[in-house]
N, C-alpha and C positions, 0 to 999 in steps of 0.2 A: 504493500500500500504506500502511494507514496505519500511523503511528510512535503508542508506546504508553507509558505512563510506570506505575510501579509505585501502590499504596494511601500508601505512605509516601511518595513523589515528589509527589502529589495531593493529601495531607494539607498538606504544607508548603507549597505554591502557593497552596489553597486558603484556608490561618491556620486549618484544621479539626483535631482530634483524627484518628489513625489509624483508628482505631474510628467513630467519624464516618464516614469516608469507607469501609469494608466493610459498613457498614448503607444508605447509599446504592448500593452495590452491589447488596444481596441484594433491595431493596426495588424494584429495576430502575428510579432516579431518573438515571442516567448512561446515554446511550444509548451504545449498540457496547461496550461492558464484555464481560470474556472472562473464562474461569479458566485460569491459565496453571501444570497441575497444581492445587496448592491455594493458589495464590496470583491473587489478582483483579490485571488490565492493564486500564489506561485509556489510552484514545486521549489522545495528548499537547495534541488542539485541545480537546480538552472543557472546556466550562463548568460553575464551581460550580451547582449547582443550586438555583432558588429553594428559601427557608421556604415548605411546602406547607401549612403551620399551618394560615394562612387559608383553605385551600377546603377541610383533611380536617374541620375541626372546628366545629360548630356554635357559636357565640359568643351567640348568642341562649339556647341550652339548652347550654351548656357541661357535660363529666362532673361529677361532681360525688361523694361520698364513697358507698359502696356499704353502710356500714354506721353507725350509732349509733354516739356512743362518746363516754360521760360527761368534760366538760373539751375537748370539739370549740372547732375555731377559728373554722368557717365566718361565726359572726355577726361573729367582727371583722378577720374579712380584709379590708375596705375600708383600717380602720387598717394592719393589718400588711404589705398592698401599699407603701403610703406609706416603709415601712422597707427595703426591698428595696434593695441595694447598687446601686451605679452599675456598668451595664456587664454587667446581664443580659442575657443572650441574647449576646452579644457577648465579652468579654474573660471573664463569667463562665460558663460553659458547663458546668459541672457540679454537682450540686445531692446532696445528703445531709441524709436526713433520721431519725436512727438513734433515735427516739421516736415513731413515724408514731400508732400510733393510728389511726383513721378518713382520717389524711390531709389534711381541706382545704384547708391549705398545699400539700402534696406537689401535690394535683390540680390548684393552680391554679396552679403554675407550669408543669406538665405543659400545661393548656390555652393557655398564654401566652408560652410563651418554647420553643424548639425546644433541647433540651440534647445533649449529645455524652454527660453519664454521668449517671444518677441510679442512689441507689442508699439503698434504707430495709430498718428494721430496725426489731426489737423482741422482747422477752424472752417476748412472747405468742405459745407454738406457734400455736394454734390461727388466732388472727388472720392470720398470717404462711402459715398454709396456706391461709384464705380468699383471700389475695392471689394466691396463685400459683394456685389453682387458675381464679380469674375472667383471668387472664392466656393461662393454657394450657387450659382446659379450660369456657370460658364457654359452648360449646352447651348440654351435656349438665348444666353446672349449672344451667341455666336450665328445663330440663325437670325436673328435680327440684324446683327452686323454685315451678314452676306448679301441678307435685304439691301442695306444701303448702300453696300458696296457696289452692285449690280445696278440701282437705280441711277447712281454717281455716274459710275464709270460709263455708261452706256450712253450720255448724253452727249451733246456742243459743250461748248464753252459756253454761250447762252443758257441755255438749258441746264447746265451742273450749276450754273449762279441761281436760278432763281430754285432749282429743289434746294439748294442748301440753305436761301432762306426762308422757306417753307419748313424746315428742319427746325431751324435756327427758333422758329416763331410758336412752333409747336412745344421744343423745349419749356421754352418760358412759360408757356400755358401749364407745361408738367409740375415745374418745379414751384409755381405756386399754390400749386395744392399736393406737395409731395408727403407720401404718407408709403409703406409697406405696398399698397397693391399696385403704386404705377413704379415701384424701382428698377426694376426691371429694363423700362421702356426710360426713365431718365440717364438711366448708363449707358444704353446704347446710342441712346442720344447723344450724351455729353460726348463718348468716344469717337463718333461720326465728327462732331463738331470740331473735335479736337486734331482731328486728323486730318480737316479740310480747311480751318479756321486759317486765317492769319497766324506764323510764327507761333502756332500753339497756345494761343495766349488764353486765359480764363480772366474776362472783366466785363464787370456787371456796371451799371449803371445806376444813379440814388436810388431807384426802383428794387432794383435787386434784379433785372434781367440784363443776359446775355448779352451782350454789344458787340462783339469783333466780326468785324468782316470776315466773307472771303478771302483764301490764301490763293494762291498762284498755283496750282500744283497738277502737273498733266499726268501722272499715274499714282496715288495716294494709295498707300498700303492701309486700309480700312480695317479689315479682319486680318488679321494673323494669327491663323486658326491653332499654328503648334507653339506659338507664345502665350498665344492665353490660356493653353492647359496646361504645360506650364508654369506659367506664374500663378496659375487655381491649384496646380498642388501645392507650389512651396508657402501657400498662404493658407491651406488647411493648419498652420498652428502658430499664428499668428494673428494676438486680441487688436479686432478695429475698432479705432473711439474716433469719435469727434470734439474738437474743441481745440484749447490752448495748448500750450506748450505743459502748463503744469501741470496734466492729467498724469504724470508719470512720473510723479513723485514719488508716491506711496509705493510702487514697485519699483525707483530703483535702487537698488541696493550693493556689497561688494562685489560681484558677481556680475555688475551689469554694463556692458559698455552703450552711452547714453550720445548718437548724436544729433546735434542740431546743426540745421540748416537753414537762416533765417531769411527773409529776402536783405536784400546785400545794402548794404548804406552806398549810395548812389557817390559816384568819383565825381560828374560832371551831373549840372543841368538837364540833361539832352544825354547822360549814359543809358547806354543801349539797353546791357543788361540790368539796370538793376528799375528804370524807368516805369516798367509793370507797376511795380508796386512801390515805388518812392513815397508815396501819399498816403501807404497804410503803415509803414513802418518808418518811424521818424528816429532823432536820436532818444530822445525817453526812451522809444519801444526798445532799443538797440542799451541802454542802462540797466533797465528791467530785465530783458534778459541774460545780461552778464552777472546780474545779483543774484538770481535764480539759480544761473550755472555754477555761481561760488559758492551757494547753498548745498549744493549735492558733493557732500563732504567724503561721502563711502564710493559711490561710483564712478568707473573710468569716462568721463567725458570729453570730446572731442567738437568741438564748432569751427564752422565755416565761414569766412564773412569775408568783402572786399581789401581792400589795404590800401587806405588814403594816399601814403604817401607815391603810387602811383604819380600824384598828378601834384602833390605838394609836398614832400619831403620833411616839410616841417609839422606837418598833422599829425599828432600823437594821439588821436581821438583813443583809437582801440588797444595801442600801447597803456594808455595809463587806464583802462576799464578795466584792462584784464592783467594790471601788475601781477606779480605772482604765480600765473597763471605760464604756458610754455606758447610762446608767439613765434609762429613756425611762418616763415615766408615762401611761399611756392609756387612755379610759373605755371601759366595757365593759357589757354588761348582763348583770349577774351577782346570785345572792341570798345574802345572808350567812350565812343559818338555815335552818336546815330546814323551821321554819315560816313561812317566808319574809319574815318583818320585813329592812327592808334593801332589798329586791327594788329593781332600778332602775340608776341608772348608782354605777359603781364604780370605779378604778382597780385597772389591772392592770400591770406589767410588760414593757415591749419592750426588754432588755438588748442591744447591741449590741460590736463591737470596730472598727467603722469609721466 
């Protein structure tokens, strides 16, 4: 007969989170696993079970961000690899990322490192439903994306402008009465939009509806039907919130490597990148956040942000925010103007606390 040991007995043999060890559970990675009522029993000879990283996930075509989104990391994650605390995957096992955005950080740790908690957030309903929906409901958004995709692709140039703002228009109708029964239809929306929009951009108007134009674009990868499964599985264990930055407080702890990504304190006027949103994020917003980050005394945190002296040398703004803290300067290719004088490599920002 065999002897059986409990999820918490397993947990601590193992050096794994509780939680850890009931998703190896449900996932049927433990063989002879029982429910003993509602609680999971492991045979007491079982072995931890390999990181299945390697054989679930394509490393060649890794997932990769499902959407656009002005201020993306993805071109300098090589650098921002390089910054990655000691003791991922291992001593650090849980990952918070309460600025996500598009994610390229978020996914690439997702493709790379096996976590016990990830958990992102952001103050963008809408994006924060595309998330959840490509999570739980990726069949059926994928059939509506193919919809779009086909109705796009198939027209004029004429014709692709006015369905997209026939799109565009519907949207707004959704998301003002957004609730559980139309999420569905506002993710595939927002994704079509985002994929055809202008520069990717997401800006609403004092109303709260959609504004951006049409983009230029004569073959728009709309559905990308082996990213979004995908990026649906590696978000099967990954908590989505919406809101601020300090939803993730309370979960982060020594254990946790925590980053922010915030929109960028604008270098120029008329700076390309950071222009989006110059108007929602000011310097207050940019102090509050750095007292926030000095707050998180136990966790490995990591932020992102422009670096003034780009364009003035003498601007210590983010030097004396973050005294103390590890001001990492890193080149980037980024444009300073909208007319793009500037265009090329650039210093950006890798703050750290370890």
């Amino acid at each position: 007969m065999l002897a059986y040991m409990t999820a918490g007995e397993a947990a601590e043999k193992w050096s794994i989170s509780h939680r850890r060890v009931i998703t190896l559970c449900q996932e049927n990675r433990i063989p002879d696993v029982a429910m003993l009522g509602n609680m999971w029993i492991i045979p007491k000879d079982a072995e931890k079970p390999v990181d299945g990283r390697t054989i679930r996930y394509d490393k060649k075509n890794p997932a990769k961000p499902f959407v656009k989104w002005a201020g993306g990391k993805g071109q300098l994650l090589p650098t921002i690899r390089k910054f990655y605390p000691a003791g991922m995957g291992t001593t650090i096992r849980k990952y918070c990322e309460p600025m996500v955005g598009a994610g390229a950080v978020l996914f690439d740790i997702l493709n790379t490192y096996e976590m016990d908690e990830v958990y992102i957030c952001d103050t963008n309903a809408e994006l924060m439903n595309a998330y959840k929906v490509v999570k739980e409901s990726v069949n059926q958004l994928i059939e509506l994306l193919m919809k779009y995709e086909n109705e796009h692709l198939k027209r004029d140039d004429e014709g692709r402008k006015e369905y997209y703002y026939q799109q565009r228009e519907q949207f707004n109708a959704e998301i003002q009465k957004a609730d559980e029964s139309n999420s569905l239809l506002r993710a595939a929306l927002f994704i079509y939009l985002n994929k055809t929009c202008f520069n990717g951009l997401y800006r609403v108007n004092r109303k709260g509806l959609y504004n951006v134009p049409m983009g230029a674009y004569k073959n728009p990868k709309i559905c990308d039907i082996d990213n979004l499964k995908k990026t649906s599985e590696l978000l099967q264990c990954v908590t989505i919130l919406t809101g601020d930055y300090t939803c993730i407080e309370k979960v982060a702890d020594e254990n946790t490597l925590v980053y922010f990504d915030p929109p960028y304190r604008p270098l120029t006027k008329t700076s390309e990148f950071t222009s989006y949103n110059a108007d929602d994020f000011n310097d207050e917003d940019q102090i509050k956040l750095a007292e926030f980050i000095k707050s998180l005394k136990t966790a490995k945190v990591m932020a992102s942000n422009s670096d003034p002296k780009n364009v003035d040398e003498n601007d210590e703004f983010f030097d004396d925010l973050y005294a103390g803290l590890n001001i990492n300067r890193v080149s980037a290719n980024r444009a300073i103007n909208s007319k793009g004088k500037g265009r090329g490599k650039i210093k950006e920002l890798l703050i750290t606390n370890y």
